[in-house]
MIBAKE-237408 format. One record per residue (C-alpha): residue number from 0; x, y, z. Coordinates in nm, 3 decimals. Layout:
N
@n:NUM; X:X; Y:Y; Z:Z
...
This chain:
394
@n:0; X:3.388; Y:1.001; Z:-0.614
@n:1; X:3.656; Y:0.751; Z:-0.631
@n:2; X:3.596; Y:0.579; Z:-0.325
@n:3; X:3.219; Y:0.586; Z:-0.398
@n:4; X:3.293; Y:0.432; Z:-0.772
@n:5; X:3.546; Y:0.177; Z:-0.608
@n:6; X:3.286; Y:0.054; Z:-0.365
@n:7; X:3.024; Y:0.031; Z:-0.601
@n:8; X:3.248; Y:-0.203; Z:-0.828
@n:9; X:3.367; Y:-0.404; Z:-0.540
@n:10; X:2.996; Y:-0.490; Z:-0.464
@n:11; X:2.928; Y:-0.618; Z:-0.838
@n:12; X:3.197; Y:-0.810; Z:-0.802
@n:13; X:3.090; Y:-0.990; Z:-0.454
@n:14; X:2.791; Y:-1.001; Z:-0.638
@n:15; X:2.880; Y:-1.180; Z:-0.969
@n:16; X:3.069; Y:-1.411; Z:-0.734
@n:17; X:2.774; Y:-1.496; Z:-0.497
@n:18; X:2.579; Y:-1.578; Z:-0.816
@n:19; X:2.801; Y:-1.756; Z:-0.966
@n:20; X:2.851; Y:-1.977; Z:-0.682
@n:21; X:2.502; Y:-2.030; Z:-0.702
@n:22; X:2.510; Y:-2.181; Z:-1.057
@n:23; X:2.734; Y:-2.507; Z:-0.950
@n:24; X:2.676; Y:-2.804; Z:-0.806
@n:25; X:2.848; Y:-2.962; Z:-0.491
@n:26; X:3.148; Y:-3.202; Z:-0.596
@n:27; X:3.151; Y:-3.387; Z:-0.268
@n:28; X:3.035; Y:-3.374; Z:0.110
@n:29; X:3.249; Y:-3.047; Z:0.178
@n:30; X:2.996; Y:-2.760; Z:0.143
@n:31; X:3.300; Y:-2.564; Z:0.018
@n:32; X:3.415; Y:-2.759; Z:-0.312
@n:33; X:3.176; Y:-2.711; Z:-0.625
@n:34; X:3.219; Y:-2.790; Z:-0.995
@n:35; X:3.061; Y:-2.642; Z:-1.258
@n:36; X:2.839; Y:-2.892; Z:-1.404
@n:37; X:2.525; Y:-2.880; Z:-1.608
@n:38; X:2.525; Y:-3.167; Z:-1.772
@n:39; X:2.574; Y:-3.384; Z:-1.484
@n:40; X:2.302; Y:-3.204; Z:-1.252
@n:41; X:2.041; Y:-3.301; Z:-1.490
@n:42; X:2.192; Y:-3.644; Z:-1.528
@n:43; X:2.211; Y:-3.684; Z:-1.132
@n:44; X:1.867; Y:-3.545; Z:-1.110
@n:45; X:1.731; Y:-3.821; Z:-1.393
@n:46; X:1.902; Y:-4.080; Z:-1.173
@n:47; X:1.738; Y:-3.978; Z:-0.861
@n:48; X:1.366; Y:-4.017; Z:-1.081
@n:49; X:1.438; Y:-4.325; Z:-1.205
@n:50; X:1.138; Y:-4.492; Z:-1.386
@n:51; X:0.943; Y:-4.157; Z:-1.336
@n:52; X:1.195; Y:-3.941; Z:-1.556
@n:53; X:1.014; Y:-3.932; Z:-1.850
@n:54; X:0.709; Y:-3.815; Z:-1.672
@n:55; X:0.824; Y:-3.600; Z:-1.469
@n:56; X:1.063; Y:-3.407; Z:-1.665
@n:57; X:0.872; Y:-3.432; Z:-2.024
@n:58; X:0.521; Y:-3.360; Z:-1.857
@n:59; X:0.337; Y:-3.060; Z:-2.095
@n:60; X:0.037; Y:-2.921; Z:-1.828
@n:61; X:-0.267; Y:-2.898; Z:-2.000
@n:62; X:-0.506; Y:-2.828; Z:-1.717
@n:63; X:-0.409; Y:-2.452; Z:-1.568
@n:64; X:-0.176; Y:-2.322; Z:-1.825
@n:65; X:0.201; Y:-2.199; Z:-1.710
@n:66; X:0.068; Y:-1.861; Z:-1.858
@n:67; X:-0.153; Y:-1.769; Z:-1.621
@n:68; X:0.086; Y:-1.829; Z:-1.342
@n:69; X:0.289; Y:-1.615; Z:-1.186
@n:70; X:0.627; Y:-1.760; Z:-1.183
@n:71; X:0.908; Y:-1.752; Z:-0.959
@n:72; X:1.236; Y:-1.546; Z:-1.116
@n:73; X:1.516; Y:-1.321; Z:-0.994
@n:74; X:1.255; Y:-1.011; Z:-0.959
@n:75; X:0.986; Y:-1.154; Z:-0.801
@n:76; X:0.996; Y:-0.930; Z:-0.461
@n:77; X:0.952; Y:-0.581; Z:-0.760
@n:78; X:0.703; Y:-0.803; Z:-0.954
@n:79; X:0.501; Y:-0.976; Z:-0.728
@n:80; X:0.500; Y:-0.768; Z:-0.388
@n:81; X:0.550; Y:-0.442; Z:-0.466
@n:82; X:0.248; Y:-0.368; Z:-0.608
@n:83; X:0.083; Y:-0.529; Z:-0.291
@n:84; X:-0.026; Y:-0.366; Z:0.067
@n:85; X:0.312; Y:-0.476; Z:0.193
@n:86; X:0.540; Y:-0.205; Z:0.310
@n:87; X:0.875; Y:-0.160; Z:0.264
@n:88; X:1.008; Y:-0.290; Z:0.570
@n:89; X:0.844; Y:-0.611; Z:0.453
@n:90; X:0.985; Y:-0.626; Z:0.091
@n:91; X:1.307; Y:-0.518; Z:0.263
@n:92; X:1.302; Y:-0.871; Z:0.458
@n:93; X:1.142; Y:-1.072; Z:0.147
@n:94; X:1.436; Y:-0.926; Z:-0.045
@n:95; X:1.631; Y:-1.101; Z:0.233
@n:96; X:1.523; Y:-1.435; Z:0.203
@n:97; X:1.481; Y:-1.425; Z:-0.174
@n:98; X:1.874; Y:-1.300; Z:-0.208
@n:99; X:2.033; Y:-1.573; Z:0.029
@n:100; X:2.188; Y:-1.873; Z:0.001
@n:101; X:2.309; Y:-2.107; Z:-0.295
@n:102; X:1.913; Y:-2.032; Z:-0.458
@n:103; X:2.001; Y:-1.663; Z:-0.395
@n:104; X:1.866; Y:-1.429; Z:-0.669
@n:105; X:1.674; Y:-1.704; Z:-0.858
@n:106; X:1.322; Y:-1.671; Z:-0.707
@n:107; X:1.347; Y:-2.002; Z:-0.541
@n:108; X:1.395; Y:-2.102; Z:-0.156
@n:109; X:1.506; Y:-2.362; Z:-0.029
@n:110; X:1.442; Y:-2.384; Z:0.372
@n:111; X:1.565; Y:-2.593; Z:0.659
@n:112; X:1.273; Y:-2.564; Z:0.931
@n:113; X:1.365; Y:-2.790; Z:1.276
@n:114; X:1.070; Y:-2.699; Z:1.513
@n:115; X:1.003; Y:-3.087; Z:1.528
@n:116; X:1.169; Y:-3.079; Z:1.903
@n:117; X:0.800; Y:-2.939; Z:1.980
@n:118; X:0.567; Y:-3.060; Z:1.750
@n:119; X:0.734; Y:-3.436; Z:1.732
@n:120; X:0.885; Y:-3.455; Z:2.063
@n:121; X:1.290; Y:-3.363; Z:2.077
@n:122; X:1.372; Y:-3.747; Z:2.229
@n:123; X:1.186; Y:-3.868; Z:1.853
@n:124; X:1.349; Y:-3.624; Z:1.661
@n:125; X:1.647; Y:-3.591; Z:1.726
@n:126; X:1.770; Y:-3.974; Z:1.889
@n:127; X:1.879; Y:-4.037; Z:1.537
@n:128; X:2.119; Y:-3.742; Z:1.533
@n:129; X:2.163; Y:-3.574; Z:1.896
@n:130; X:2.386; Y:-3.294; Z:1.794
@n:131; X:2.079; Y:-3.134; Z:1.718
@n:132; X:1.978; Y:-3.116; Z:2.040
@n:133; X:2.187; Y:-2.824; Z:2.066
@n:134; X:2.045; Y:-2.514; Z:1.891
@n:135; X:2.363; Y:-2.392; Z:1.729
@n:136; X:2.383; Y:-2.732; Z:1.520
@n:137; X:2.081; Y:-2.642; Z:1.349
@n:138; X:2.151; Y:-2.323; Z:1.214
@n:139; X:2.547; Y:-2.434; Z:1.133
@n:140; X:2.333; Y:-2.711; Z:0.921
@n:141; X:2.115; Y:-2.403; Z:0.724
@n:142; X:2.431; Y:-2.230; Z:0.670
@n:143; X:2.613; Y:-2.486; Z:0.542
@n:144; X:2.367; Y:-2.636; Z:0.375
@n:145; X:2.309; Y:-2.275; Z:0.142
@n:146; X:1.992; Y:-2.237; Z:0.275
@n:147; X:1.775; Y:-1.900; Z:0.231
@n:148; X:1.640; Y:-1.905; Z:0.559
@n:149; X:1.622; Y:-2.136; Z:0.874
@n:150; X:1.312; Y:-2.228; Z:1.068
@n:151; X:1.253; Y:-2.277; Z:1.403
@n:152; X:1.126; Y:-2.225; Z:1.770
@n:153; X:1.180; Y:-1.890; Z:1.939
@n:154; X:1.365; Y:-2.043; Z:2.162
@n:155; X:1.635; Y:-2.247; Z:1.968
@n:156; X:1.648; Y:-1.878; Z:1.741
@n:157; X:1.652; Y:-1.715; Z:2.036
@n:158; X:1.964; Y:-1.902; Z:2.194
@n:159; X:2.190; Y:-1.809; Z:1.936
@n:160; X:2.055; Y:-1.519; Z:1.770
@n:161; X:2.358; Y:-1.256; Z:1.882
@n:162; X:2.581; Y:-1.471; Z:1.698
@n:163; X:2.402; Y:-1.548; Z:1.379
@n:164; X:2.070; Y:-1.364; Z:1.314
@n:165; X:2.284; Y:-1.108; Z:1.089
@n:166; X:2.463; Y:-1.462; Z:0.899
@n:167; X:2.128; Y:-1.599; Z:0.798
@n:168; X:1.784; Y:-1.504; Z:0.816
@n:169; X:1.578; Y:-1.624; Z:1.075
@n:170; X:1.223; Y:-1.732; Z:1.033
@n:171; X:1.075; Y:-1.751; Z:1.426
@n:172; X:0.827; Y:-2.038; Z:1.433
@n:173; X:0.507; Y:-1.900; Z:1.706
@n:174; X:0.271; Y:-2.141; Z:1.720
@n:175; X:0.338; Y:-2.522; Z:1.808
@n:176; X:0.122; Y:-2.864; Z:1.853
@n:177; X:0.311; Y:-3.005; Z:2.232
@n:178; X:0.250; Y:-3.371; Z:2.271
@n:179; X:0.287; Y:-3.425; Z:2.608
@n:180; X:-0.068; Y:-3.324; Z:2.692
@n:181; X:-0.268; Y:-3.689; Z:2.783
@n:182; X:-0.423; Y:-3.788; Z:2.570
@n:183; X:-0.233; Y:-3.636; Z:2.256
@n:184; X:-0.435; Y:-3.337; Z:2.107
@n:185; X:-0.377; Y:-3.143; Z:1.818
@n:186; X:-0.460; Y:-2.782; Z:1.916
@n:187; X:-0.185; Y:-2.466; Z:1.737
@n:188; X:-0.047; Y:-2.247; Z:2.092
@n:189; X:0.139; Y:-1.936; Z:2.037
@n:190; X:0.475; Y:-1.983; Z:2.233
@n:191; X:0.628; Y:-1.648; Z:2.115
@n:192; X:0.471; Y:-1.284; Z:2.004
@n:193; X:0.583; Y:-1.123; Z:1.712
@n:194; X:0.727; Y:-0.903; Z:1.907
@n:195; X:0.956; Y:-1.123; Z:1.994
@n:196; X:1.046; Y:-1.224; Z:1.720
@n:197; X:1.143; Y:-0.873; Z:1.550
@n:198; X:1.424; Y:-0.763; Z:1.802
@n:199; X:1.588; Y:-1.084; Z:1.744
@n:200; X:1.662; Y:-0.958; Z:1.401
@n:201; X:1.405; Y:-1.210; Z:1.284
@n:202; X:1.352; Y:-1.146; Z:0.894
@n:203; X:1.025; Y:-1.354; Z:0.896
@n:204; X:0.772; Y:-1.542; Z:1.091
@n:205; X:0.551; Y:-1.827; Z:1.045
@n:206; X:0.281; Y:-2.039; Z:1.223
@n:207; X:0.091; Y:-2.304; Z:1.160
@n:208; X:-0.356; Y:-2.337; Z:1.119
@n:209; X:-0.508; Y:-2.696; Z:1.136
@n:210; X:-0.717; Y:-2.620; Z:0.905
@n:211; X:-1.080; Y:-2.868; Z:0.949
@n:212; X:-0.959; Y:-2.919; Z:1.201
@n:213; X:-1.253; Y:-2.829; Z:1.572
@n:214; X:-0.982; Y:-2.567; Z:1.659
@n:215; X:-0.947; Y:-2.400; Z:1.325
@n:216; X:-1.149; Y:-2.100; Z:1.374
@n:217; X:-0.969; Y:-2.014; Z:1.683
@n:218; X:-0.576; Y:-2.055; Z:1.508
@n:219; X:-0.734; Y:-1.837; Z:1.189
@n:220; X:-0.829; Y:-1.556; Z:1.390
@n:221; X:-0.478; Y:-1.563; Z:1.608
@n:222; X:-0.254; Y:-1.607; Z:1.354
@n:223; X:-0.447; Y:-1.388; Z:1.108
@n:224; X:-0.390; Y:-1.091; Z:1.415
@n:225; X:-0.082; Y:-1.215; Z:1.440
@n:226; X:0.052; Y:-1.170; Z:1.037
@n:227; X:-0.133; Y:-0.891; Z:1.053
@n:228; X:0.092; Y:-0.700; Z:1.356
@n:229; X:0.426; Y:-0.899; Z:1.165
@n:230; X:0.352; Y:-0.716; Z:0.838
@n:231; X:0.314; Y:-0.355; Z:1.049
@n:232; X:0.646; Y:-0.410; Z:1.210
@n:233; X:0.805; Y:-0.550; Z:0.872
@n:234; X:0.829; Y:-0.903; Z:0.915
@n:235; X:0.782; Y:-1.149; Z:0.608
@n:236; X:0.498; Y:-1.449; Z:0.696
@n:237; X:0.529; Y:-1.785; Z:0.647
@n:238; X:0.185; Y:-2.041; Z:0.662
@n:239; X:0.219; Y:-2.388; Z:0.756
@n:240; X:-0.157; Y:-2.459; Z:0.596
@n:241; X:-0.195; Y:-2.837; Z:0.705
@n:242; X:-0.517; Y:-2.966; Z:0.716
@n:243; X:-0.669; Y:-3.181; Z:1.043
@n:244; X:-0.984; Y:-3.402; Z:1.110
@n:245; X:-1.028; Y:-3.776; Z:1.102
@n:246; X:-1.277; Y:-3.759; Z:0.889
@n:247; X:-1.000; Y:-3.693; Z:0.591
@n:248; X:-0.850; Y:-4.025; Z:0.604
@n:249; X:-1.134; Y:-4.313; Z:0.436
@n:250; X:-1.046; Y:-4.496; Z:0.140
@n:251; X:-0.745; Y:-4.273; Z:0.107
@n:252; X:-0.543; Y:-4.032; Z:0.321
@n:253; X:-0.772; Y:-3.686; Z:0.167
@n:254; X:-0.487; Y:-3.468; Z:0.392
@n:255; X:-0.292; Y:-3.454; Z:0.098
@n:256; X:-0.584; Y:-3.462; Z:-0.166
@n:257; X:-0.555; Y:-3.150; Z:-0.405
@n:258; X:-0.859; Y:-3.031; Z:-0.360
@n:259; X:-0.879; Y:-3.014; Z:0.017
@n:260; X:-0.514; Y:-2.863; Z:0.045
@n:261; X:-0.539; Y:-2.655; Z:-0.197
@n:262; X:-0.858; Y:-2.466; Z:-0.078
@n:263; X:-0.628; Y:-2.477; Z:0.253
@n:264; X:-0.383; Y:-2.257; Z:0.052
@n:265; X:-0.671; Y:-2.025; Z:-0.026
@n:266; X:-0.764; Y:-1.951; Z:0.311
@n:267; X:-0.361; Y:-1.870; Z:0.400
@n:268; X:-0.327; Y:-1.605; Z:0.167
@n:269; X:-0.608; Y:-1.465; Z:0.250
@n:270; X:-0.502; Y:-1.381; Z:0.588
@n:271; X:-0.204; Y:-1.216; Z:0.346
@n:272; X:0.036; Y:-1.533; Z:0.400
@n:273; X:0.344; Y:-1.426; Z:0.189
@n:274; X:0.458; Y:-1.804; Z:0.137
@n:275; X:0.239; Y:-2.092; Z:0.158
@n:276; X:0.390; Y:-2.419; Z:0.275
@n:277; X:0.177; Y:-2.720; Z:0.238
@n:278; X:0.255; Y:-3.099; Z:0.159
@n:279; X:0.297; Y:-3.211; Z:-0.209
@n:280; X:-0.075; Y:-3.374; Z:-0.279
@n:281; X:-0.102; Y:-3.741; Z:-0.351
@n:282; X:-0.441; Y:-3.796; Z:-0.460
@n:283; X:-0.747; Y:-3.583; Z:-0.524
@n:284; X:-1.135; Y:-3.613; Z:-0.464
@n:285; X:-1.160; Y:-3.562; Z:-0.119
@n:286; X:-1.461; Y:-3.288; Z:-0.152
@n:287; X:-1.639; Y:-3.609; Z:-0.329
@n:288; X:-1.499; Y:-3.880; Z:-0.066
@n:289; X:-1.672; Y:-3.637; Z:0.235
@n:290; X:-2.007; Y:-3.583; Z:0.057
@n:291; X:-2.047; Y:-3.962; Z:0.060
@n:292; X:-2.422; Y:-4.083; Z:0.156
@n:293; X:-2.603; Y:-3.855; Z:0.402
@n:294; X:-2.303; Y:-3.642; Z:0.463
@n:295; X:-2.266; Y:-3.242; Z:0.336
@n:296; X:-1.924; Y:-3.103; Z:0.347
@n:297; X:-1.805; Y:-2.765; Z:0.160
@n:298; X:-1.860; Y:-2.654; Z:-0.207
@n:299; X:-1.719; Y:-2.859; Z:-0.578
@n:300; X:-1.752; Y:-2.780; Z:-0.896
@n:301; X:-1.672; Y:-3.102; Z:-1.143
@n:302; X:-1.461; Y:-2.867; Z:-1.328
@n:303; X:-1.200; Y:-2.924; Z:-1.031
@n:304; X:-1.124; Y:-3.288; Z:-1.151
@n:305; X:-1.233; Y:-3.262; Z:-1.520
@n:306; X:-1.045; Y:-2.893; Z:-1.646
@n:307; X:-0.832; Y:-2.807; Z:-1.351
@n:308; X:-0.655; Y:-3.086; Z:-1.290
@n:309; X:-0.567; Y:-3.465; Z:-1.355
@n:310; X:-0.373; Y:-3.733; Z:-1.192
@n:311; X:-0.017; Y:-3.636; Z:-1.282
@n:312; X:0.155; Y:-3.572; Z:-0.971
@n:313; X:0.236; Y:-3.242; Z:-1.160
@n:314; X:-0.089; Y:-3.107; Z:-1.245
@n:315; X:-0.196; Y:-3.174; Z:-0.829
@n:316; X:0.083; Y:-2.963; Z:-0.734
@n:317; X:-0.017; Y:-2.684; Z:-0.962
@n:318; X:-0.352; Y:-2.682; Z:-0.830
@n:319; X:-0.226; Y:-2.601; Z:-0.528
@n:320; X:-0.066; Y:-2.314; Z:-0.655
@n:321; X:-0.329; Y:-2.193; Z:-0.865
@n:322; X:-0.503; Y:-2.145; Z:-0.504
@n:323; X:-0.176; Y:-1.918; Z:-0.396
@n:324; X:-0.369; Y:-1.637; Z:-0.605
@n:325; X:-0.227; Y:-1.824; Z:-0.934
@n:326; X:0.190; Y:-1.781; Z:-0.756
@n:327; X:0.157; Y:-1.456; Z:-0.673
@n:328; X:0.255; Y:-1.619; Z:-0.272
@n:329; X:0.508; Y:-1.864; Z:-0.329
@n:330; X:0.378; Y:-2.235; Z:-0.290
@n:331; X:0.712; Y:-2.442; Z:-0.066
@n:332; X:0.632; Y:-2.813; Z:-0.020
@n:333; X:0.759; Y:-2.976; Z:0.247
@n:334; X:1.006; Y:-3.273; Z:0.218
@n:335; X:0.869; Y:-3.521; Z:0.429
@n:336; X:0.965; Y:-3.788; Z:0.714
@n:337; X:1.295; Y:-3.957; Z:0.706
@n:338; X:1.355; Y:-4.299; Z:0.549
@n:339; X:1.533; Y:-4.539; Z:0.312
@n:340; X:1.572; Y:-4.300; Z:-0.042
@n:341; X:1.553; Y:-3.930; Z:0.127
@n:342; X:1.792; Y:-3.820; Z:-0.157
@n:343; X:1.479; Y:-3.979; Z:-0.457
@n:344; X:1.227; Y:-3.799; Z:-0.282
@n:345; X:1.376; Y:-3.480; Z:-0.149
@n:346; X:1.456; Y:-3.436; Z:-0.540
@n:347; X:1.147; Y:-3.609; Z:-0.694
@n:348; X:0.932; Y:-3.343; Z:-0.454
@n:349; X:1.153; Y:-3.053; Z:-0.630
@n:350; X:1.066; Y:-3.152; Z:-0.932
@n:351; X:0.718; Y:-3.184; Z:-0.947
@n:352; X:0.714; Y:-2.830; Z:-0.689
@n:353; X:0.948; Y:-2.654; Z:-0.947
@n:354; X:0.761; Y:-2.760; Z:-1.332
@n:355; X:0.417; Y:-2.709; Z:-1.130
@n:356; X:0.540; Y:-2.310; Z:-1.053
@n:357; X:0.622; Y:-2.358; Z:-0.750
@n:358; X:0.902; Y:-2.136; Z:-0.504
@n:359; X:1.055; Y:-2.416; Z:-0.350
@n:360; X:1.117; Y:-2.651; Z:-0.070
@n:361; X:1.125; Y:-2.672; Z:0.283
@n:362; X:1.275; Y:-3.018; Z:0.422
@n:363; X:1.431; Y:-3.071; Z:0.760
@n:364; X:1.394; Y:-3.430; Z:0.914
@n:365; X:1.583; Y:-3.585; Z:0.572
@n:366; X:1.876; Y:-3.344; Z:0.601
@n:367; X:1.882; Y:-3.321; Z:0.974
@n:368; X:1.812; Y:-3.708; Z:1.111
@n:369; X:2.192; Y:-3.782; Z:0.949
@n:370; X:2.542; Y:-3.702; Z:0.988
@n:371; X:2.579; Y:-3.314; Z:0.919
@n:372; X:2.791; Y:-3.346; Z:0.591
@n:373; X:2.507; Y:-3.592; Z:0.479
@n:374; X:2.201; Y:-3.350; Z:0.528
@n:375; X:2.432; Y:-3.066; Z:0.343
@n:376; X:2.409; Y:-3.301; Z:0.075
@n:377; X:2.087; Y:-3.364; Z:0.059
@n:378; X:1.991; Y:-3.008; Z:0.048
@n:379; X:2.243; Y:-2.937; Z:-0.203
@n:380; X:2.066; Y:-3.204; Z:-0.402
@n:381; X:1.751; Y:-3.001; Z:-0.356
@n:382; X:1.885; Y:-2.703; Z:-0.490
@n:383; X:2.044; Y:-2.838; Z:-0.777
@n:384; X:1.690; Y:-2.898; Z:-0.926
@n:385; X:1.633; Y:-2.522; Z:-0.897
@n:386; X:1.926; Y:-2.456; Z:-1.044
@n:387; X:1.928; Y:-2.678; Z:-1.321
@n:388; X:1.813; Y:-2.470; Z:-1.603
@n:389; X:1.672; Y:-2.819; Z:-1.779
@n:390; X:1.409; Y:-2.838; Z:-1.534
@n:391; X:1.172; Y:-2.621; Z:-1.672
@n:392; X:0.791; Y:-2.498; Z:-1.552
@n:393; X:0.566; Y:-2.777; Z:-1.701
């Protein structure tokens, strides 16, 4: 009895530590020196946003109201997928990648995914940083960096996986876009079964669909059998929901309209997606911008632009998780290509993810394309905005 009640106490206080740990903020480059600041995370963060402060952080939705969402929190594996057709095995690996990391126990995630080697060639991904040429540099970068999970091929997982599948979870990427067929095409191939992917420890797996893309209805149906045969054998899914056809880009770039991506979101949970990830919308109307002249393209209502959303960079975002059956599957936006002010935009996408209701972020080329102490940084930076108790659903 002893033993049992000195175990039990040891535990809550590994526990108490591993949250608390969670609630501070990196003083420097080391991964392993924090402060406990409040006050200056929400200061740093306001730096970061610059002229966009005010908006950002004071926005009040008044499109879909916070209330109807289902919002992240520290039980959202009892409250949100427990009730589902998921079985245990599966909330026993969601519980995994909800507990670990600096964002561990919040209801937030924060994900390094590096499957770029494929999808953007290794030579263009990693030239600016080769160390991450080698596997093991990737997932030392997730672990460092307090990551929940890292993402990548089934081979880079695969080459270390004895030594650290049990250190962080692994989410085993299947499906890739190669660009070294001539000319380029943009066709999703499986390059790994999900069997695969469970006896390497995996805790999750995730794939992407192009979807308007010609090659769409093909990638739903694989993927779809593939989630499908993931969930039986307990894996968590993860849905790269991207959207594909030239016809998107006219006046504007309608990828990343709300509308289009968000319907995109729709379609991955109904193939029972668990998380969603999908880029942060910039614009909206792209139903409208295809149903131009002659054309016919999908379904609108006007209540879309009118009731359901407006221009605030907020209000698109939540849209987009409306369409994750209202946050019931976490919404992650991704952080983007590389450039001059990663740190602004890493944080000003974790803003406008976290007040919309979103579950967090997953950005690799601005924490990986720069010195490893650097990218811990930046996704330290990320986190803080999940952490910071000022920043607040909108």
């Amino acid at each position: 009895m002893r033993v049992s009640w000195f175990n039990f106490s040891l535990r809550a206080f590994l526990q108490f530590l591993h949250f608390a740990k969670g609630l501070i903020e990196t003083d420097s480059l080391s991964p392993t020196v924090y402060s406990l600041s409040s006050t200056s995370m929400i200061t740093t963060i306001e730096n970061y946003l610059g002229n966009e402060a005010t908006s950002l952080l004071g926005h009040h939705c008044t499109t879909i109201s916070k209330e109807l969402l289902h919002l992240p929190g520290p039980d959202v594996v009892d409250r949100l997928f427990a009730p589902s057709d998921r079985n245990a095995r599966v909330l026993s690996n969601l519980q995994r990648l909800y507990a670990h990391g600096r964002l561990g126990g919040t209801g937030y995630l924060s994900i390094l995914p590096v499957d770029q080697g494929v999808e953007h060639s290794a030579g263009a991904s990693f030239a600016k940083n080769p160390i991450y040429f080698d596997p093991e540099n990737i997932v030392k970068l997730a672990i460092e960096g307090g990551c929940n999970a890292v993402a990548s091929t089934f081979g880079v997982l695969g080459s270390v996986a004895r030594k650290y599948a049990h250190h962080i979870p692994f989410l085993v990427k299947l499906n890739h876009n190669e660009l070294l067929t001539y000319p380029n095409q943009f066709h999703e191939i499986m390059f790994a079964g999900v069997e695969e992917a469970y006896e390497m420890g995996a805790a999750a797996v995730g794939a992407t669909i192009y979807f308007g893309s010609d090659d769409a209805g093909r990638e739903i149906v694989e993927v779809a059998e593939a989630f499908r045969y993931a969930h039986q054998l307990g894996l968590a899914t993860v849905l790269w929901c991207y959207l594909r056809n030239p016809a998107f880009k006219k006046d504007k770039d309608y990828h990343l309209s709300a509308d289009l991506t968000g319907q995109a979101n729709h379609l991955g949970v109904t193939i029972e997606a668990d998380i969603i990830k999908q880029k942060l919308p910039e614009n909206n109307g792209g139903y409208k911008a295809l149903n131009t002249g002659s054309s016919s393209y999908g379904k609108l209502d006007e209540r879309i632009y009118t009731k359901l959303t407006s221009d605030h960079p907020i209000d698109l975002c939540r849209y987009q998780v409306a369409n994750c059956y209202m946050g019931r599957a976490g919404l992650i936006n991704s952080g983007g290509a590389s450039g001059e002010h990663d740190f602004a935009e890493a944080v000003r996408t974790a803003v406008i993810n976290k007040r919309a209701g979103g579950t967090g972020l997953i950005s690799g080329r601005k924490a990986f394309q720069r010195p490893m102490e650097e990218g811990v940084k930046l996704l330290h930076a990320i986190q803080n905005v999940y952490l910071c108790n000022q920043v607040t659903i909108a």
